[in-house]
C-alpha positions in Angstrom: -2.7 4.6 -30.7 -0.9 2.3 -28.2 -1.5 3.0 -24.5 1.3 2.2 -22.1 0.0 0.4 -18.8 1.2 -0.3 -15.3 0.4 -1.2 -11.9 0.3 1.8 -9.3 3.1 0.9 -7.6 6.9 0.7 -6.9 8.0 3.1 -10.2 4.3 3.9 -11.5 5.0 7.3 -11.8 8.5 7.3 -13.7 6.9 5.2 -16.5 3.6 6.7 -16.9 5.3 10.4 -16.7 8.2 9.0 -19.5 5.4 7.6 -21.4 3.8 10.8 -21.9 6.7 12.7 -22.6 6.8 10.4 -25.9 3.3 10.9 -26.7 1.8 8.1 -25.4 -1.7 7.7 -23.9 -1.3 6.5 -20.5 -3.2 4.0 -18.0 -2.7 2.7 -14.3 -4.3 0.2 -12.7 -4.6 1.1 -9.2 -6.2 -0.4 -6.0 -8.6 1.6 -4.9 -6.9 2.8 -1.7 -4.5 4.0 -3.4 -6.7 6.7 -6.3 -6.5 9.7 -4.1 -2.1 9.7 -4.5 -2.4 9.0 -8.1 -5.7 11.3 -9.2 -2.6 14.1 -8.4 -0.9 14.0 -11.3 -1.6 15.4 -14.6 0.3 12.8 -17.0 -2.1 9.7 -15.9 -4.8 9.9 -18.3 -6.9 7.4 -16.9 -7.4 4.7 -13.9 -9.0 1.3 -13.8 -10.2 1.4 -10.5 -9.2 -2.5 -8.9 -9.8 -4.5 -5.1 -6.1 -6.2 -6.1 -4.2 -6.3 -8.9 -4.8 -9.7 -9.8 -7.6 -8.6 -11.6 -6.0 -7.9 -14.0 -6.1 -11.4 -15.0 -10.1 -11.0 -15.2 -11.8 -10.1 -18.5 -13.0 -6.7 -17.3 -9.5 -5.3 -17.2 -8.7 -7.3 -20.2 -11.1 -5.9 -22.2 -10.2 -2.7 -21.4 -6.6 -2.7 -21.8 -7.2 -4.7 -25.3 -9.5 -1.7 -26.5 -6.5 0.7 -25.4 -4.1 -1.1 -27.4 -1.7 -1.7 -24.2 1.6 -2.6 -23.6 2.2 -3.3 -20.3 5.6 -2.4 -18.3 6.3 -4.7 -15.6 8.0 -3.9 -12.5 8.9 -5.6 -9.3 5.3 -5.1 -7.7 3.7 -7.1 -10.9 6.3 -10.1 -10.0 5.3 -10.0 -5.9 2.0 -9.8 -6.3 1.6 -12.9 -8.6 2.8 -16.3 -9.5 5.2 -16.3 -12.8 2.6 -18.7 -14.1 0.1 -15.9 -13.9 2.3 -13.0 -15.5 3.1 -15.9 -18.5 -0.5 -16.2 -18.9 -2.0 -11.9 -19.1 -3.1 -11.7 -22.6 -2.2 -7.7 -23.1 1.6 -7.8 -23.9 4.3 -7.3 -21.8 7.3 -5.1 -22.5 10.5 -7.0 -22.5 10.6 -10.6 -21.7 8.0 -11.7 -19.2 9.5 -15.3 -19.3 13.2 -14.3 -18.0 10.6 -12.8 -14.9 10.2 -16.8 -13.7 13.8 -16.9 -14.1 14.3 -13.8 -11.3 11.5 -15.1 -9.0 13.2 -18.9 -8.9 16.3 -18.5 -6.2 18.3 -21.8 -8.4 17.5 -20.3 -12.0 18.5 -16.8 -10.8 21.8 -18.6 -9.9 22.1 -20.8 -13.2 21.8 -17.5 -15.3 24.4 -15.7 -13.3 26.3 -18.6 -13.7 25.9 -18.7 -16.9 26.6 -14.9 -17.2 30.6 -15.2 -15.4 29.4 -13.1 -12.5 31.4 -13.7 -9.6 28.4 -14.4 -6.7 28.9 -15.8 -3.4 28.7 -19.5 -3.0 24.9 -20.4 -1.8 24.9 -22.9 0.8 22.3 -26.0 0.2 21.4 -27.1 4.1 21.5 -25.3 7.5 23.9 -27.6 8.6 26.2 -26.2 6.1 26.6 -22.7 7.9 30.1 -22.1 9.0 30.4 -18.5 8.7 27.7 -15.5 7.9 25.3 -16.5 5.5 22.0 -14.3 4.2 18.9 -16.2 4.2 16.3 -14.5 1.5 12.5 -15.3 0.5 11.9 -16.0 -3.4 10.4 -13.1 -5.6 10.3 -9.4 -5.2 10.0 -9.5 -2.1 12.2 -5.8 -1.5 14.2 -7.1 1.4 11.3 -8.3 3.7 12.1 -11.5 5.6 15.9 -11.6 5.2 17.7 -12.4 7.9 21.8 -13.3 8.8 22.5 -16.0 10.4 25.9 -17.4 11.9 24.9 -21.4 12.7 22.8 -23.5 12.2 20.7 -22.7 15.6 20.8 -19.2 14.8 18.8 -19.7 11.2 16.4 -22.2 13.0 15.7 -19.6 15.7 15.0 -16.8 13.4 13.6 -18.8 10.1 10.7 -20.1 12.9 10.1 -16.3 13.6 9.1 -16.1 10.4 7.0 -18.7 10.2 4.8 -17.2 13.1 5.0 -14.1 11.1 3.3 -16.0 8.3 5.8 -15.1 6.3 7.1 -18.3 5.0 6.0 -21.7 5.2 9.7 -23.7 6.1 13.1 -23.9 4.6 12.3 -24.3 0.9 10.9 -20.5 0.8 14.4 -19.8 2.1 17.1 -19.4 -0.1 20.9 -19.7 1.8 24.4 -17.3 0.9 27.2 -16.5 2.0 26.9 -13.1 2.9 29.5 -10.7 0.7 31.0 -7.7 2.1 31.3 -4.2 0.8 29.6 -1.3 -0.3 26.3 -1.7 -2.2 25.9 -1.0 -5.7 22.8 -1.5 -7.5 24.0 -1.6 -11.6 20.7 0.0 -14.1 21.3 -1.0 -17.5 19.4 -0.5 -20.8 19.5 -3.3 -23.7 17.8 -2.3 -26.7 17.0 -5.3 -29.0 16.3 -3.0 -31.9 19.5 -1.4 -32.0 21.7 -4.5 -30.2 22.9 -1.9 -28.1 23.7 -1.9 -24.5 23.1 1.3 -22.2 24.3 2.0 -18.4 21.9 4.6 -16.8 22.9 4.7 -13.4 24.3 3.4 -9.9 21.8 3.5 -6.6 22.1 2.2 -3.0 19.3 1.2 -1.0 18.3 2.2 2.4 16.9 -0.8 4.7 14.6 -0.9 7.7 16.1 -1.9 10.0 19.8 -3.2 9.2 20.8 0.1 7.6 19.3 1.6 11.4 21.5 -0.7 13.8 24.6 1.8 13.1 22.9 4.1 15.5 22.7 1.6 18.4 25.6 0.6 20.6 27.0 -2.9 20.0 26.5 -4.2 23.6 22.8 -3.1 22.5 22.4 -4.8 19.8 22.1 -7.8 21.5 19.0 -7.2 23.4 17.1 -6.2 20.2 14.5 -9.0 20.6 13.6 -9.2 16.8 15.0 -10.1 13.5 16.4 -6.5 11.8 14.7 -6.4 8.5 16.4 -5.7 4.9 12.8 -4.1 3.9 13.6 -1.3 1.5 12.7 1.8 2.3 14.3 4.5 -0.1 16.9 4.7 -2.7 20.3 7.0 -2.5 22.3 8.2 -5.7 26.3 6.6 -5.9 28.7 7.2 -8.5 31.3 5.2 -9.8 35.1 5.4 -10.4 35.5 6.0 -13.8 38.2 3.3 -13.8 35.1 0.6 -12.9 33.0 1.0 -15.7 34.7 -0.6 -18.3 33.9 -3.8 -16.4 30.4 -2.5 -15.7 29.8 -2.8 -19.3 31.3 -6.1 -19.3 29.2 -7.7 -16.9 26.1 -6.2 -18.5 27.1 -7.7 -22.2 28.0 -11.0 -20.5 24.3 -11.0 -19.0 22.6 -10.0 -22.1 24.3 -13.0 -23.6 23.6 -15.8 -21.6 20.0 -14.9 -21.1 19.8 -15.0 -25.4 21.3 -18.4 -24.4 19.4 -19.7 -21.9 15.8 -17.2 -21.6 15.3 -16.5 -25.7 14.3 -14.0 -26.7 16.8 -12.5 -24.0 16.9 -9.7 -21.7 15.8 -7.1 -23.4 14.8 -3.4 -22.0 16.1 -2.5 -18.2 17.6 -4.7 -15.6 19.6 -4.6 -12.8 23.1 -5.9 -11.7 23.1 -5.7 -7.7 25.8 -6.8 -5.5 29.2 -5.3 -3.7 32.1 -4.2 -3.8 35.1 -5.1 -1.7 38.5 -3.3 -0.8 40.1 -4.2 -3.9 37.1 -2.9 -6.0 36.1 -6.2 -7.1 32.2 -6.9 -7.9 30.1 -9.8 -6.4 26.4 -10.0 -7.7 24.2 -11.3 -5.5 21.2 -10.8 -7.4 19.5 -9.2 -10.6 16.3 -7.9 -11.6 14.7 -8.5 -15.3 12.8 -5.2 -15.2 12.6 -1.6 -14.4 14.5 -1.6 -10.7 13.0 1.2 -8.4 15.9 3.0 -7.5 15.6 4.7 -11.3 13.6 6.5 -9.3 16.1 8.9 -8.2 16.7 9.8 -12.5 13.4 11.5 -13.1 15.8 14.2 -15.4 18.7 11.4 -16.0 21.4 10.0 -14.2 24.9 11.2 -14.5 25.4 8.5 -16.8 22.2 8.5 -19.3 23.7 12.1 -19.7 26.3 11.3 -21.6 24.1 9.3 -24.0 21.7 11.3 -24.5 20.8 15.3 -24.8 17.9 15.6 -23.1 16.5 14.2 -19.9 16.0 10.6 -20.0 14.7 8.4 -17.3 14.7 5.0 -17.4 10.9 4.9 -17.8 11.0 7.3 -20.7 13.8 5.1 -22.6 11.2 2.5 -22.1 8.6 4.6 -24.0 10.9 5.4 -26.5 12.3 2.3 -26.8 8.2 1.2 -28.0 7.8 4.7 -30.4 11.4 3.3 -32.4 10.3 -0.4 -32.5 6.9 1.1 -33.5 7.9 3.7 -36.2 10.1 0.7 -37.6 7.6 -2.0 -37.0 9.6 -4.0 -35.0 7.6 -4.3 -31.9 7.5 -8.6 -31.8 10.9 -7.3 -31.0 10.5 -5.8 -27.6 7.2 -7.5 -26.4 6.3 -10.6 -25.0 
C-alpha cells in the first residue's frame, strides 16, 4: 500500500487530508515543536517525530518512509529548508518533478523558463547602478516574501540591502535578485497538469496578504516616512479572487505555454500543481513575476474546491486531493515513473 508523505508545514494538512480521502495511508514528518497542532487531526495516521527536517536525509527517516512505500509531496517549505542538491538527492520519490524545483529556487533559470514559456515579466535589472525607476529586490528560494524590499536608486538598495545583511539575512548582492517592479492587482494562477491524461487543469485564483506592505495603507503618507525599517513582503495569509470570465481563455494559454517549455527545457516537465503569480494592470494584461513548481499555499483556501475545480469535477476537490488521485490513476494504470521523480 503506498503511503503519501510530507513535511508539517505550509499546506501539510490539505495534502495529508486529500490523501486520505483517496484511501491512502498517511505520514508527516514534523519537528517536534510542532506535534501538539498536528496530533489534532484524525486523517494523519502517523508522525516521525524530527529536530529539523533535514533529517530526512538520514537513514532513520529513510528507512522508514522506504518500509511505508512513500511518495513524497513537496511544497514550498521542503524547497526553503534545503539546498536543490539535497531534494535531488532523497532516495523516497518525489511527486512531480523535483529537478524543475532547482529551476524555481535559481532567480536566472526561473527567468530563462519563463522566457522560454512567452510570459510577459518585467525586465530584471543586472547591477544597482542600473536603477532608474522602482525596482523589487527578492532573496532566492521559497523564501514567502521575507527580505524583499523596493528600492528607487541605487543609494536606496545599498541602504536597505545592508539592513539585511545585519539581519543575517543575506550575505551581499548575489543573494539579491533585481526587477522592475509591475503594477496592478495580484493574482496568484493554481494550475493542475496531469501527465497521465496530457491534460491541463485551472483550480483557482488567490491573493496574498503581506506583513507589512499590505499594512502601510493604514498609515498616513507623511508617516510613512518615519517608519525606520524595511516593510516586509512576508506572507501572512491567503484571500480568494475570481476572475473575469473573459480572462481565462488566456489563463489557459499561459499555463499550456509553461507546461511546454518546461518538457523543453526541465524533461520530464512540469507535471502535477504549479503556480503562475504576477499582475494585472488597467488594461487586464498579465505580467508574471514568478512561478512555483509545486503545490502553492494559497490552495489552502479550496479545502471543498475552488469555484473553478467545480466545474471539473462533481465532488469536492482540493488541490492536495487531485494530487492523491492523480497517484491512485497512475497507480491503477501502472503508470507511476510517470508522475514521480
Amino acid at each position: 500500500m503506498t503511503s503519501i508523505v510530507t513535511l508539517g508545514s505550509h499546506c501539510a494538512l490539505q495534502v495529508l487530508k486529500g490523501a486520505k480521502d483517496e484511501g491512502f495511508t498517511t505520514l508527516l514528518v514534523c519537528e517536534k515543536k510542532r506535534e501538539k497542532l498536528y496530533r489534532r487531526f484524525s486523517f494523519i495516521d502517523e508522525l516521525i517525530l524530527v529536530d529539523s527536517f533535514k533529517e530526512i536525509l538520514e537513514q532513520r527517516c529513510i528507512s522508514k518512509l522506504e518500509e511505508k512505500k512513500s511518495v513524497i509531496i513537496p511544497h514550498g517549505t521542503l524547497i526553503s529548508q534545503m539546498e536543490p542538491s539535497e531534494i535531488e538527492s532523497i532516495k523516497i520519490p518525489i511527486f512531480g518533478n523535483k529537478w524543475i524545483l532547482r529551476w524555481e529556487s535559481d532567480r536566472k533559470m526561473k527567468e530563462k523558463l519563463m522566457l522560454e514559456s512567452r510570459l510577459d515579466i518585467p525586465k530584471s535589472v543586472s547591477n544597482p547602478k542600473e536603477i532608474n525607476g522602482l525596482v523589487i529586490a527578492k532573496r532566492n528560494g521559497a523564501a514567502g516574501g521575507k527580505g524583499y524590499f523596493l528600492a528607487t536608486s541605487e543609494k536606496d538598495y545599498k541602504r536597505k540591502r545592508d539592513m539585511l545583511i545585519d539581519q543575517g539575512l543575506i550575505n551581499g548582492d548575489n543573494d539579491l535578485y533585481l526587477q522592475e517592479y509591475a503594477f496592478g492587482v495580484s493574482a496568484y494562477l493554481q494550475y493542475f497538469h496531469s501527465p497521465v491524461s496530457d491534460n491541463l487543469e485551472f483550480f483557482g485564483v488567490d491573493r496574498r496578504y503581506e506583513s507589512d506592505i499590505d499594512g502601510l495603507g493604514r498609515i498616513p503618507a507623511p508617516q510613512q516616512t518615519d517608519i525606520n525599517k524595511i516593510p516586509s513582503f512576508n506572507v501572512v495569509g491567503n484571500s480568494p479572487l475570481v476572475l473575469r470570465e473573459s480572462l481565462l481563455d488566456e489563463v489557459y494559454s499561459m499555463g499550456e505555454r509553461f507546461v511546454e517549455a518546461a518538457k523543453r527545457l526541465v524533461p520530464p516537465g512540469m507535471n502535477g500543481p504549479f503556480c503562475l503569480e504576477g499582475v494585472y494592470d488597467e488594461n487586464s494584461k498579465f505580467t508574471t513575476f514568478e512561478f512555483s513548481a509545486r503545490i502553492v499555499a494559497g490552495t489552502n483556501l479550496y479545502i471543498d474546491g475552488s469555484p473553478y475545480s467545480g466545474f471539473l469535477y462533481d465532488e469536492p476537490m482540493s488541490m492536495g486531493r487531485r494530487i492523491a488521485r492523480e497517484i491512485k490513476i497512475a497507480k491503477k494504470e501502472n503508470q507511476l515513473s510517470r508522475i514521480i521523480t
